[in-house]
PQR file of N, CA, C, O and H, with PARSE charges and radii, in Angstrom:
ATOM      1  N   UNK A   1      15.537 -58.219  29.504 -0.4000 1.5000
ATOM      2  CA  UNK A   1      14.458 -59.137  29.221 -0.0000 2.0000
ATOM      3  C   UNK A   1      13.891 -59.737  30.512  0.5500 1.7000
ATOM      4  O   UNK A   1      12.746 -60.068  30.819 -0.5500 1.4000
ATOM      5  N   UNK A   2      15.115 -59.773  31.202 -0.4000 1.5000
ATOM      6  CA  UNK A   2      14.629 -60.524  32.688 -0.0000 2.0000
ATOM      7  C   UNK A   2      13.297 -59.189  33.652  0.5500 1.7000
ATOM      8  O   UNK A   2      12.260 -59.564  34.198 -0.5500 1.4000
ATOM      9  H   UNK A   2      16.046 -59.504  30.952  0.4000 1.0000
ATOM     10  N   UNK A   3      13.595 -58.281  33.611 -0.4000 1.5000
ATOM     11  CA  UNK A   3      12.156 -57.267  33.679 -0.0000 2.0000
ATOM     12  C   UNK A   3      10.932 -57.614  33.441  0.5500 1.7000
ATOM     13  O   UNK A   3       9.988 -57.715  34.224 -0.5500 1.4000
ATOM     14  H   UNK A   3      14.437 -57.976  33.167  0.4000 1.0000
ATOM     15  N   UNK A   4      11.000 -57.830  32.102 -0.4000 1.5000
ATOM     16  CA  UNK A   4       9.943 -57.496  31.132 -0.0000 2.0000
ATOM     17  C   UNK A   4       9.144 -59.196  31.763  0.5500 1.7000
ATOM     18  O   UNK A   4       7.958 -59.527  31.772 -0.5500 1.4000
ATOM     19  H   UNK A   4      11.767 -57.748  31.465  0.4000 1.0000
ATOM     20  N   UNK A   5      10.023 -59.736  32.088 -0.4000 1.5000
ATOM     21  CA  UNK A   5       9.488 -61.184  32.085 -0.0000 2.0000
ATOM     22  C   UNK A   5       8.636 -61.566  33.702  0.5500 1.7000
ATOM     23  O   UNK A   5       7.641 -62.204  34.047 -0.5500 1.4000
ATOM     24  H   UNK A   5      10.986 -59.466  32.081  0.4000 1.0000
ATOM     25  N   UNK A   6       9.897 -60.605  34.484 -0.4000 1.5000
ATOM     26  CA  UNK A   6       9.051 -60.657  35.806 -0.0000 2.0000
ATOM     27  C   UNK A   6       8.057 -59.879  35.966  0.5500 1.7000
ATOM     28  O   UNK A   6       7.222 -60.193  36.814 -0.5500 1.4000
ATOM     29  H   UNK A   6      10.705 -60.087  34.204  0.4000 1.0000
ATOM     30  N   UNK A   7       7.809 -58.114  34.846 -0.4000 1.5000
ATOM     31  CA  UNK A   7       6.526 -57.502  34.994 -0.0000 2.0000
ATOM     32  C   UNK A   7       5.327 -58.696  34.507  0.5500 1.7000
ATOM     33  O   UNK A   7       4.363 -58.792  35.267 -0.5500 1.4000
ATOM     34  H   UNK A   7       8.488 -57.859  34.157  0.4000 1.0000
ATOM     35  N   UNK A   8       5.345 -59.410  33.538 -0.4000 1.5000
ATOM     36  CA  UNK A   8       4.713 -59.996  32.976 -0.0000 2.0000
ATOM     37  C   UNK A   8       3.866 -60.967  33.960  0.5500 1.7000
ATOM     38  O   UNK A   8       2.641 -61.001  34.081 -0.5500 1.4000
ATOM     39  H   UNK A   8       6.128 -59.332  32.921  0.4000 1.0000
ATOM     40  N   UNK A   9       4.841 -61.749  34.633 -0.4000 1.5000
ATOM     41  CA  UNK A   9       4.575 -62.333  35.697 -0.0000 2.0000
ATOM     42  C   UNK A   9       3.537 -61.784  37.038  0.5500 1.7000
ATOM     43  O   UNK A   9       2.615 -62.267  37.695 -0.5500 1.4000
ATOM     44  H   UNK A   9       5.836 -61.721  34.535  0.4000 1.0000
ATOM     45  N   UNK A  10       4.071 -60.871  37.006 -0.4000 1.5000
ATOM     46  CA  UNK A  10       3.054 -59.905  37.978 -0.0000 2.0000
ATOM     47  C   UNK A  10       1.847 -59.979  37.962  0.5500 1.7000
ATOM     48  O   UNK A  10       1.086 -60.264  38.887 -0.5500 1.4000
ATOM     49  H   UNK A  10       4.820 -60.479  36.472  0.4000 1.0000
ATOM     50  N   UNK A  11       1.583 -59.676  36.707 -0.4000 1.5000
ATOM     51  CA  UNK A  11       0.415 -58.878  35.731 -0.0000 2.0000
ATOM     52  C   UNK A  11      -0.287 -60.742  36.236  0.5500 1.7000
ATOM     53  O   UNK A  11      -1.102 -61.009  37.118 -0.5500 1.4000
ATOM     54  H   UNK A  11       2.201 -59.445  35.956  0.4000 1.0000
ATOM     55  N   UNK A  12       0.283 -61.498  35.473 -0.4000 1.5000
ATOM     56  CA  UNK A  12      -0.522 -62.314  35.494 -0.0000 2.0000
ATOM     57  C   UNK A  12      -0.904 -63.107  36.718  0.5500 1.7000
ATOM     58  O   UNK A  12      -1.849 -63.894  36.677 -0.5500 1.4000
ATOM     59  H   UNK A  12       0.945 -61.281  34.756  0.4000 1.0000
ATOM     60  N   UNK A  13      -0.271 -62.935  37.676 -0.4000 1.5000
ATOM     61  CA  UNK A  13      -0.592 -62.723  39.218 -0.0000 2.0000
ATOM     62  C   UNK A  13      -1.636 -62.414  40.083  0.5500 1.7000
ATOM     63  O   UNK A  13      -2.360 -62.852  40.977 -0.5500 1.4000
ATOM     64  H   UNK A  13       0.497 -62.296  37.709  0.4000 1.0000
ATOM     65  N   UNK A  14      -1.297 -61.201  39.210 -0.4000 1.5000
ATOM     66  CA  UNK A  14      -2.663 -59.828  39.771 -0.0000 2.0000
ATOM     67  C   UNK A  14      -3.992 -60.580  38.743  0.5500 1.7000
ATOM     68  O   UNK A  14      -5.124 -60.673  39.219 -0.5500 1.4000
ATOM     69  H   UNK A  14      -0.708 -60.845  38.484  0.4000 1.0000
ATOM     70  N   UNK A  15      -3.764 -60.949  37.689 -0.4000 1.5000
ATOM     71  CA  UNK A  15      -5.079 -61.194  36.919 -0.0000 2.0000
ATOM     72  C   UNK A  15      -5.810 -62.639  37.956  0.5500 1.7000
ATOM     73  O   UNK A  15      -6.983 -62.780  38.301 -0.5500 1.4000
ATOM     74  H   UNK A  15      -2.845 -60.873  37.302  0.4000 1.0000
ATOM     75  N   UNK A  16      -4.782 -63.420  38.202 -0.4000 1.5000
ATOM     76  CA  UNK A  16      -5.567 -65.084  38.336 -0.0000 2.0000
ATOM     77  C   UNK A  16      -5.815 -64.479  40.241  0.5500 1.7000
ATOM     78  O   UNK A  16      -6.496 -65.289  40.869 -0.5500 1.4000
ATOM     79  H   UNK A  16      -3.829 -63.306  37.921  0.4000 1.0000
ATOM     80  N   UNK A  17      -5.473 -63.572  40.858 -0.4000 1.5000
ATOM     81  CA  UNK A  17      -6.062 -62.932  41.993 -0.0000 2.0000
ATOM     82  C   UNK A  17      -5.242 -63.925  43.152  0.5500 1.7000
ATOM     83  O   UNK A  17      -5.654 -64.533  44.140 -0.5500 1.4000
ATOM     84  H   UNK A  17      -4.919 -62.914  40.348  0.4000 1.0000
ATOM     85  N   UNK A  18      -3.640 -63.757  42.422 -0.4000 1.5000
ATOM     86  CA  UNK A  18      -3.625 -63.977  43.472 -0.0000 2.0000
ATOM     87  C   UNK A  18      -2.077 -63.173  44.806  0.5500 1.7000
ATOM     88  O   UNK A  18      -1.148 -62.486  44.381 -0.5500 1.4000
ATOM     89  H   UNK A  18      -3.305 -63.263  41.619  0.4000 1.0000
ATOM     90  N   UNK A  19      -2.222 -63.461  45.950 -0.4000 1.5000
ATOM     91  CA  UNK A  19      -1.676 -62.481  46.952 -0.0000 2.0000
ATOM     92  C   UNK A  19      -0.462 -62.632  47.000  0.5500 1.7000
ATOM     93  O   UNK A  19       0.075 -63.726  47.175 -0.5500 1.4000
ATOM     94  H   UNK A  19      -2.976 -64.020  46.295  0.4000 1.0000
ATOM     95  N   UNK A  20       0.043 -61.719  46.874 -0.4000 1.5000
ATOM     96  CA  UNK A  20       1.592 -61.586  47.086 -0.0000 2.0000
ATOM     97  C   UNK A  20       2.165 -60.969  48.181  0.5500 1.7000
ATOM     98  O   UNK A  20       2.162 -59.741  48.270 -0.5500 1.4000
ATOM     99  H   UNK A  20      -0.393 -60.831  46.732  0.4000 1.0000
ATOM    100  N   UNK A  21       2.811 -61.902  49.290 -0.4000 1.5000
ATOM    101  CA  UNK A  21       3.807 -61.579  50.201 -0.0000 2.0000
ATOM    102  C   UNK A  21       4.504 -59.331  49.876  0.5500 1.7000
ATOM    103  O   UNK A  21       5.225 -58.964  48.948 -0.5500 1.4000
ATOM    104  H   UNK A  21       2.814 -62.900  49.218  0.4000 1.0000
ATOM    105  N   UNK A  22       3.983 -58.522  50.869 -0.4000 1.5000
ATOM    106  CA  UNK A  22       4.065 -56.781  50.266 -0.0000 2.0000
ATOM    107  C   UNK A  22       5.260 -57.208  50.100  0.5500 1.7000
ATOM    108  O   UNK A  22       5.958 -58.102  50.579 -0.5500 1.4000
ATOM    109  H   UNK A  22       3.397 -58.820  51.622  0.4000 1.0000
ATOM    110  N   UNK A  23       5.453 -55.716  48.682 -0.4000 1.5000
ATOM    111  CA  UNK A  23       6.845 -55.779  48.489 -0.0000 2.0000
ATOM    112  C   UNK A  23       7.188 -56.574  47.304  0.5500 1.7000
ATOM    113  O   UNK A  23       7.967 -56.041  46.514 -0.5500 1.4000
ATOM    114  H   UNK A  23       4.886 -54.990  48.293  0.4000 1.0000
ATOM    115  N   UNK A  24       6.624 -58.088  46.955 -0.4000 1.5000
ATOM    116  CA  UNK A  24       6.517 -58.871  45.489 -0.0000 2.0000
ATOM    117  C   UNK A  24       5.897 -58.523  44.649  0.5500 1.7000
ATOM    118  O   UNK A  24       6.216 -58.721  43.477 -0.5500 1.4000
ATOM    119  H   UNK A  24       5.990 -58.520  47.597  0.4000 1.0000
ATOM    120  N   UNK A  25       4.535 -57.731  45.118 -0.4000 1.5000
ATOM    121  CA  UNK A  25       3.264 -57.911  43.497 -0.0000 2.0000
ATOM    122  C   UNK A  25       3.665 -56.136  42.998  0.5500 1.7000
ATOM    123  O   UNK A  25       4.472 -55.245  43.265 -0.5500 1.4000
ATOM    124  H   UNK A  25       4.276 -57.571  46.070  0.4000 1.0000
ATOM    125  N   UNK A  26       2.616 -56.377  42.217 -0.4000 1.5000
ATOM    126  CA  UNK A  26       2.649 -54.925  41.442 -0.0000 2.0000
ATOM    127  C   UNK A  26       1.874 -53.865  42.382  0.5500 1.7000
ATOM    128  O   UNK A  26       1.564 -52.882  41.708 -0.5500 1.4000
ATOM    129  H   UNK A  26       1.960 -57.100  42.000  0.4000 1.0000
ATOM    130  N   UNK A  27       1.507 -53.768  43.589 -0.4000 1.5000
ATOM    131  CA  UNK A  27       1.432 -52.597  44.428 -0.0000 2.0000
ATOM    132  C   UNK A  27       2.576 -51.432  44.780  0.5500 1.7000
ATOM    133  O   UNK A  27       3.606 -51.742  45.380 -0.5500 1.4000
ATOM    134  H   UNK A  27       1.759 -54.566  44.136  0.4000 1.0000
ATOM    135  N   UNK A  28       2.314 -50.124  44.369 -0.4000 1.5000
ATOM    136  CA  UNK A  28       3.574 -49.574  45.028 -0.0000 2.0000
ATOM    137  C   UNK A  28       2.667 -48.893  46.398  0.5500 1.7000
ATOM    138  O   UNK A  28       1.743 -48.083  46.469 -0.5500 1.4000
ATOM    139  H   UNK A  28       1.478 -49.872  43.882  0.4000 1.0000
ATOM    140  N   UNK A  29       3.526 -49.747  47.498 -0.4000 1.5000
ATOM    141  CA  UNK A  29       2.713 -48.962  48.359 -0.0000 2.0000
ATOM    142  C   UNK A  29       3.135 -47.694  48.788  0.5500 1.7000
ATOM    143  O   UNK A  29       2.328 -46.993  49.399 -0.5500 1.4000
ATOM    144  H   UNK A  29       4.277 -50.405  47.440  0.4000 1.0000
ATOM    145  N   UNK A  30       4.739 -47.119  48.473 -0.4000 1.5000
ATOM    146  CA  UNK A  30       4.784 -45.916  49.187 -0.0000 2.0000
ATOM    147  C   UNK A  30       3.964 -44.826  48.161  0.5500 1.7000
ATOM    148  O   UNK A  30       3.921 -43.704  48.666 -0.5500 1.4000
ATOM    149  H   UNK A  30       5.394 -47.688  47.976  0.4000 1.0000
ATOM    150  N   UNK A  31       3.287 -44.923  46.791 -0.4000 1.5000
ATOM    151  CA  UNK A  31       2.142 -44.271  46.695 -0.0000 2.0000
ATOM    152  C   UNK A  31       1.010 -44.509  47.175  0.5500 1.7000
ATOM    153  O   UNK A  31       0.151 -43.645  47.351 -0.5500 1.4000
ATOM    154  H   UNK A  31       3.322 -45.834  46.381  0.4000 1.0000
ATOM    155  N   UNK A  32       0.860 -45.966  47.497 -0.4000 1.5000
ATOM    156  CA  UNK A  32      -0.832 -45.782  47.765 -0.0000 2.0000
ATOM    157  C   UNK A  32      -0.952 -45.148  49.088  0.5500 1.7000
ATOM    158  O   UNK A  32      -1.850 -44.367  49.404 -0.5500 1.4000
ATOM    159  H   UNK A  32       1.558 -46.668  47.355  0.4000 1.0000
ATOM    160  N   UNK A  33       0.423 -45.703  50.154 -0.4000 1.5000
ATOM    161  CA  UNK A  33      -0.202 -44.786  51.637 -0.0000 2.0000
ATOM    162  C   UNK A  33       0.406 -43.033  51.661  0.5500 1.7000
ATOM    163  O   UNK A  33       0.215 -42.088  52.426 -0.5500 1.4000
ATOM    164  H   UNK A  33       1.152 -46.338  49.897  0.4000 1.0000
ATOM    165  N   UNK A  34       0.897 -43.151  50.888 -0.4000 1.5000
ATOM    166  CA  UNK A  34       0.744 -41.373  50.544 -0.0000 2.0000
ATOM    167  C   UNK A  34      -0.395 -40.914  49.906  0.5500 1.7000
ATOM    168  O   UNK A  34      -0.513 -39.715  50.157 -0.5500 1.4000
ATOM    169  H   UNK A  34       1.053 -43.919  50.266  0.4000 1.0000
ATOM    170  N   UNK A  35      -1.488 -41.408  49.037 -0.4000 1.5000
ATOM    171  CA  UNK A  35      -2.623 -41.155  48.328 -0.0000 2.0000
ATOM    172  C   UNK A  35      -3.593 -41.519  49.713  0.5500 1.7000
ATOM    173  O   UNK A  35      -4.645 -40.882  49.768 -0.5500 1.4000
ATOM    174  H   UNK A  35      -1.391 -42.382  48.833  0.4000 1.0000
ATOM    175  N   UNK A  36      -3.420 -42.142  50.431 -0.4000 1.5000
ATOM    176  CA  UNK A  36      -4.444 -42.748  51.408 -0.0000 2.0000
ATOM    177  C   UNK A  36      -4.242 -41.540  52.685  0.5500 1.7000
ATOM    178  O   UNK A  36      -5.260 -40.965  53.070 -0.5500 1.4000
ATOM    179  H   UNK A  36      -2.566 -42.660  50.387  0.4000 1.0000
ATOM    180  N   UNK A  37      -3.013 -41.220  53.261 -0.4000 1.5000
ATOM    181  CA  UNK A  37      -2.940 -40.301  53.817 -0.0000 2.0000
ATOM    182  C   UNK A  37      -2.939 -38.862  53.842  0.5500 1.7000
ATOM    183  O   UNK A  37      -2.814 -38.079  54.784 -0.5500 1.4000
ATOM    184  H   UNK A  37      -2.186 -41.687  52.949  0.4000 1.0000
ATOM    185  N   UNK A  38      -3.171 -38.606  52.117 -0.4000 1.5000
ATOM    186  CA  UNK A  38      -3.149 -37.734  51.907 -0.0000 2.0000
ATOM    187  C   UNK A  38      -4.849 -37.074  51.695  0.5500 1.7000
ATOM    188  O   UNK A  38      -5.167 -35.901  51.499 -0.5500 1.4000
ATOM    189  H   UNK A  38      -3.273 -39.242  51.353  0.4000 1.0000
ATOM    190  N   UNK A  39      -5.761 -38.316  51.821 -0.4000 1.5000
ATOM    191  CA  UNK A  39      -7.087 -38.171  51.607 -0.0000 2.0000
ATOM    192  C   UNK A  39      -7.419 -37.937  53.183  0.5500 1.7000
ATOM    193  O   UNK A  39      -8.555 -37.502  53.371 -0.5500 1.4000
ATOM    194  H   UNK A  39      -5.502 -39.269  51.981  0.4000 1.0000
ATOM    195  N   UNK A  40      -6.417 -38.204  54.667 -0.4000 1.5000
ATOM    196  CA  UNK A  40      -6.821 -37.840  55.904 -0.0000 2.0000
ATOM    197  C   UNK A  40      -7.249 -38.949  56.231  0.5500 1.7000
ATOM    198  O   UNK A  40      -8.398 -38.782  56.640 -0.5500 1.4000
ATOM    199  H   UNK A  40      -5.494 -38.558  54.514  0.4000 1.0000
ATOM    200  N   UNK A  41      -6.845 -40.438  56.300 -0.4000 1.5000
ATOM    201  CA  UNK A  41      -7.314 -41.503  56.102 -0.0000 2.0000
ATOM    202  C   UNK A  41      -7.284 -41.974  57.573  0.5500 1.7000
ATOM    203  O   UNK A  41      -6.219 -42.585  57.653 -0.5500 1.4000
ATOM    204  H   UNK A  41      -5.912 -40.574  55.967  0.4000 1.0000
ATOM    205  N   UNK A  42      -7.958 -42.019  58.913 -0.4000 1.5000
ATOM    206  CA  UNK A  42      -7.933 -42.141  60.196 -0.0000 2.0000
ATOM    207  C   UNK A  42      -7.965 -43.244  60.932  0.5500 1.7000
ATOM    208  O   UNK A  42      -7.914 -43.489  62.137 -0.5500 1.4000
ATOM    209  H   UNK A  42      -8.824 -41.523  58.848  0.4000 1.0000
ATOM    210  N   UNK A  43      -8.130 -44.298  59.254 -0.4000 1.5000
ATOM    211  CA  UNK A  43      -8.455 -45.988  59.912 -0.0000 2.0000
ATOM    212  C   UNK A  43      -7.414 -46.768  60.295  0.5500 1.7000
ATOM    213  O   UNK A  43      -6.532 -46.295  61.012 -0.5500 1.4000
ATOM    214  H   UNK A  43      -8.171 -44.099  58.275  0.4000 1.0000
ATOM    215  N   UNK A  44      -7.377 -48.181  59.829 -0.4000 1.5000
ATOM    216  CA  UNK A  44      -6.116 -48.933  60.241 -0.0000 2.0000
ATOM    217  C   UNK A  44      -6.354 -49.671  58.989  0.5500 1.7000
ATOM    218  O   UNK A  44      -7.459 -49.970  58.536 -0.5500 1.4000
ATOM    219  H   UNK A  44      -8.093 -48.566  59.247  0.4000 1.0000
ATOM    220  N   UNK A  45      -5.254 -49.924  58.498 -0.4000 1.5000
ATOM    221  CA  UNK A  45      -4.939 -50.961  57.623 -0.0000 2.0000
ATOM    222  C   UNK A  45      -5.382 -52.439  57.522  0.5500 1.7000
ATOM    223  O   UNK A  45      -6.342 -52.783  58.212 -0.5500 1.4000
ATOM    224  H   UNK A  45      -4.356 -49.681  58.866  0.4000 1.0000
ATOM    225  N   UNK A  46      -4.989 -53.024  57.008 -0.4000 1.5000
ATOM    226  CA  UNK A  46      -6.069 -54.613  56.842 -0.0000 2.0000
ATOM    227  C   UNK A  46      -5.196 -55.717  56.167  0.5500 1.7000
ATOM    228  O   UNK A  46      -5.401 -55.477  54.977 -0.5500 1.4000
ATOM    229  H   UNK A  46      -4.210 -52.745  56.447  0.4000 1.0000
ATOM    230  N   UNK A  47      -4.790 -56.228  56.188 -0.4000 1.5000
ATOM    231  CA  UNK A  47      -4.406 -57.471  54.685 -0.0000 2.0000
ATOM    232  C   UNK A  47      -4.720 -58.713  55.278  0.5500 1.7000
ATOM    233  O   UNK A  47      -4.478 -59.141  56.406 -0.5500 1.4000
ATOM    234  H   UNK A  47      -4.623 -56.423  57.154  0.4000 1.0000
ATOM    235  N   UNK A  48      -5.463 -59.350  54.048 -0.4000 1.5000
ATOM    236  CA  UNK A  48      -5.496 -60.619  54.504 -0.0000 2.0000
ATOM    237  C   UNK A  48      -5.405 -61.651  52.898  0.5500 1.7000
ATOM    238  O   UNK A  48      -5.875 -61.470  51.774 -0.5500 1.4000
ATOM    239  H   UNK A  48      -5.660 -59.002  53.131  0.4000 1.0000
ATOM    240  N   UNK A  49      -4.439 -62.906  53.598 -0.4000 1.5000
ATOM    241  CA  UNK A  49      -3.691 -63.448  52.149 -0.0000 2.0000
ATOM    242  C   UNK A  49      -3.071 -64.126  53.064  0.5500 1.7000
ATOM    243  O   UNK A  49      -2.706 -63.748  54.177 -0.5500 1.4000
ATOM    244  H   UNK A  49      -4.057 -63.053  54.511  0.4000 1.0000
ATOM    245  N   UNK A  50      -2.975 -65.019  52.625 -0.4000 1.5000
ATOM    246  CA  UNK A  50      -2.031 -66.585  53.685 -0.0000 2.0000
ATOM    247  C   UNK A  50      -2.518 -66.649  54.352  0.5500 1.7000
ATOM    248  O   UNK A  50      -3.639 -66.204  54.601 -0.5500 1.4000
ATOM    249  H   UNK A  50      -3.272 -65.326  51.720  0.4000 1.0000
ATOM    250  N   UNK A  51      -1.416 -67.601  55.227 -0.4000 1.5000
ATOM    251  CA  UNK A  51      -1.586 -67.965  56.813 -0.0000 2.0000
ATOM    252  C   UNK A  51      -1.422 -66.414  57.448  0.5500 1.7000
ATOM    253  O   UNK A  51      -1.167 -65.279  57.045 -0.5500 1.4000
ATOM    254  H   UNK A  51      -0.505 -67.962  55.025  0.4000 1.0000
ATOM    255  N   UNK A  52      -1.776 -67.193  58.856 -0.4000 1.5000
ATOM    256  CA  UNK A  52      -1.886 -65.871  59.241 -0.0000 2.0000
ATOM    257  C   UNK A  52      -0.409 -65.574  59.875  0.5500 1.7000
ATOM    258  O   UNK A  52      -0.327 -64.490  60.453 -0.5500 1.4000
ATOM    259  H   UNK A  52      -1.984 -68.115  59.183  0.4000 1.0000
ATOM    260  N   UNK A  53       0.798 -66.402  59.847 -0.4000 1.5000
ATOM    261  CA  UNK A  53       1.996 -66.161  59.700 -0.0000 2.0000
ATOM    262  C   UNK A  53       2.370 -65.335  58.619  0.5500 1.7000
ATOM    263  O   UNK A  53       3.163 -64.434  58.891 -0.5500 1.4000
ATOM    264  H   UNK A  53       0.731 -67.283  59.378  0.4000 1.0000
ATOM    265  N   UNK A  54       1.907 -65.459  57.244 -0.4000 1.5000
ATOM    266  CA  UNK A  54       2.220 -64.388  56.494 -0.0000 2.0000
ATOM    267  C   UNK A  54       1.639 -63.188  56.618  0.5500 1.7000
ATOM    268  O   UNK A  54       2.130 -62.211  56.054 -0.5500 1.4000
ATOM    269  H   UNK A  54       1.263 -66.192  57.023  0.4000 1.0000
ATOM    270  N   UNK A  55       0.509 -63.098  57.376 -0.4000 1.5000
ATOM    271  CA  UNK A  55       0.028 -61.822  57.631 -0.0000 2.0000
ATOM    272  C   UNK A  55       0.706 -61.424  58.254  0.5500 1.7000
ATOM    273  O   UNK A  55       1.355 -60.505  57.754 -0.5500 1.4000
ATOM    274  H   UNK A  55       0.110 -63.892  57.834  0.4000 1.0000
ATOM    275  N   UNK A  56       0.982 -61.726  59.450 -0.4000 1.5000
ATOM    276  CA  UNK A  56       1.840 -61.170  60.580 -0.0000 2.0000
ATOM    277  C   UNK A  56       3.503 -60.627  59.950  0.5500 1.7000
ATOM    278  O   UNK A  56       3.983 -59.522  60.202 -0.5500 1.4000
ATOM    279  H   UNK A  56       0.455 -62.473  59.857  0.4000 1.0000
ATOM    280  N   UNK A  57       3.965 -61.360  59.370 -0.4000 1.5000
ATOM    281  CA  UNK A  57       5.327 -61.017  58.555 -0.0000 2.0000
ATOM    282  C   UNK A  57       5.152 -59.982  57.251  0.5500 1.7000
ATOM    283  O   UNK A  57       6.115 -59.475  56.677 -0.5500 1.4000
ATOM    284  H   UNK A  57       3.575 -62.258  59.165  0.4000 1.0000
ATOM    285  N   UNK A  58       3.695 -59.750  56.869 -0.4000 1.5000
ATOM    286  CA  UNK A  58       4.131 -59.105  55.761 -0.0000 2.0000
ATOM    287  C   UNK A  58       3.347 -57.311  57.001  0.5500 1.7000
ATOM    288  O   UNK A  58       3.345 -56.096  56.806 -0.5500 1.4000
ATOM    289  H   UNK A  58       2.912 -60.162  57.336  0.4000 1.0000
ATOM    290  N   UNK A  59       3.100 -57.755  57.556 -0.4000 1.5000
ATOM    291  CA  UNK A  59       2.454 -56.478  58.631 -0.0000 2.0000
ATOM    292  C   UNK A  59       4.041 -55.852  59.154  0.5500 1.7000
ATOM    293  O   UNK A  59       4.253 -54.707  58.756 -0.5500 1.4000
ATOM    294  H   UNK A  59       3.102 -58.743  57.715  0.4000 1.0000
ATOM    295  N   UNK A  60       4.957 -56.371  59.845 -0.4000 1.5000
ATOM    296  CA  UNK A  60       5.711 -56.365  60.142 -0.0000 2.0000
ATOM    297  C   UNK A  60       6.407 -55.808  59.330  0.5500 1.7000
ATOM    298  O   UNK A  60       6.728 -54.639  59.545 -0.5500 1.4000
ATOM    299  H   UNK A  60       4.784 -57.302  60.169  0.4000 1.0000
ATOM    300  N   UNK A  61       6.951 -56.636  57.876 -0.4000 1.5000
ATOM    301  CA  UNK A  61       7.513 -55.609  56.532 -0.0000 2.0000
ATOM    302  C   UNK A  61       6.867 -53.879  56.547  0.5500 1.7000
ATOM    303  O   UNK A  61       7.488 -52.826  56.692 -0.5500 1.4000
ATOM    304  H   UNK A  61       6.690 -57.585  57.701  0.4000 1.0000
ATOM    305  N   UNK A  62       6.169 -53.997  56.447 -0.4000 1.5000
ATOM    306  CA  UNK A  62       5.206 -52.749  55.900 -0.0000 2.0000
ATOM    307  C   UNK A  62       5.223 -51.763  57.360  0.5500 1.7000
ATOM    308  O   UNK A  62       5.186 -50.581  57.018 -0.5500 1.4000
ATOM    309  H   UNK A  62       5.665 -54.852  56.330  0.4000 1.0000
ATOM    310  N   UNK A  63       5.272 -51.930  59.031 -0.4000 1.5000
ATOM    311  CA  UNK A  63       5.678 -51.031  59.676 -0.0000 2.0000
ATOM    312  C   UNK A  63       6.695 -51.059  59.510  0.5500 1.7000
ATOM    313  O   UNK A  63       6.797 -49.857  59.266 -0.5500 1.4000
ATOM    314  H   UNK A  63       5.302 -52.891  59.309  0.4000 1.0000
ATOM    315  N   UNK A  64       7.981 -51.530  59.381 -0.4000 1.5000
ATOM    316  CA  UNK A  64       8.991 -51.359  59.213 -0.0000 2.0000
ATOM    317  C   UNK A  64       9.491 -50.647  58.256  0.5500 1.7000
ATOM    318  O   UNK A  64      10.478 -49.957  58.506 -0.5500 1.4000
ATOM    319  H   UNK A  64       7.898 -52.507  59.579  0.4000 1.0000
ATOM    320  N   UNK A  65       8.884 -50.654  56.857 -0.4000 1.5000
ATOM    321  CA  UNK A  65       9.351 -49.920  55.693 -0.0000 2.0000
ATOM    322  C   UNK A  65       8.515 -48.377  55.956  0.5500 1.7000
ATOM    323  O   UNK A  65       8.975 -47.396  55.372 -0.5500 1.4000
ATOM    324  H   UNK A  65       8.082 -51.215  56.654  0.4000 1.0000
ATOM    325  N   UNK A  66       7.222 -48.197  56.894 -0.4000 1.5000
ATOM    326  CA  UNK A  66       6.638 -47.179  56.734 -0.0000 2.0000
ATOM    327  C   UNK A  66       6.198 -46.614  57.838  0.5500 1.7000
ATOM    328  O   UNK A  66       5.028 -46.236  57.767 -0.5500 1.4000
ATOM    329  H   UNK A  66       6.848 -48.994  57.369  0.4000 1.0000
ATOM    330  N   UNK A  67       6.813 -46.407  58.962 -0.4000 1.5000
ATOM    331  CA  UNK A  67       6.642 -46.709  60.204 -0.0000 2.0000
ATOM    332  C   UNK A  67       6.161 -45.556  61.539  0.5500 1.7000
ATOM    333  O   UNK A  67       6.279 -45.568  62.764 -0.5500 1.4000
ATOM    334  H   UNK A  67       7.763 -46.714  59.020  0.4000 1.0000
ATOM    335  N   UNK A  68       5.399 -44.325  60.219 -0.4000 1.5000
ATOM    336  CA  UNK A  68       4.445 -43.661  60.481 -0.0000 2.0000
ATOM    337  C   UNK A  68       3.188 -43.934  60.110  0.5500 1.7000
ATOM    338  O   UNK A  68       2.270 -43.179  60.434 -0.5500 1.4000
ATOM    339  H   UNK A  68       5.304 -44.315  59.224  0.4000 1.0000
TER
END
């Protein structure tokens, strides 16, 4: 039940728009940057959501988890 309660949570997250620290919300990113790289994607990435301490820490997460 505890699942069902935190998908729920998500959802309603994602609806009221708002940003989640990568890794918390309902993004899976190791599909999206496999769908993104797989389209030949040559740019650079972007996020912006918090301070810009959380940018920097959730940038940091994300080379670290993906670090090609």
């Amino acid at each position: 039940m505890r699942d069902a309660a935190d998908a729920k949570a998500q959802g309603v997250q994602l609806l009221l728009g708002k940003h989640l620290f990568p890794g918390e919300g309902v993004i899976d990113f190791t599909d999206m940057f496999s769908w993104v790289e797989a389209a030949d994607f040559s740019g650079h990435y972007m996020s912006a959501y918090g301070s810009l301490d959380d940018m920097l820490s959730g940038r940091d997460f994300l080379v670290e988890r993906f670090p090609n």
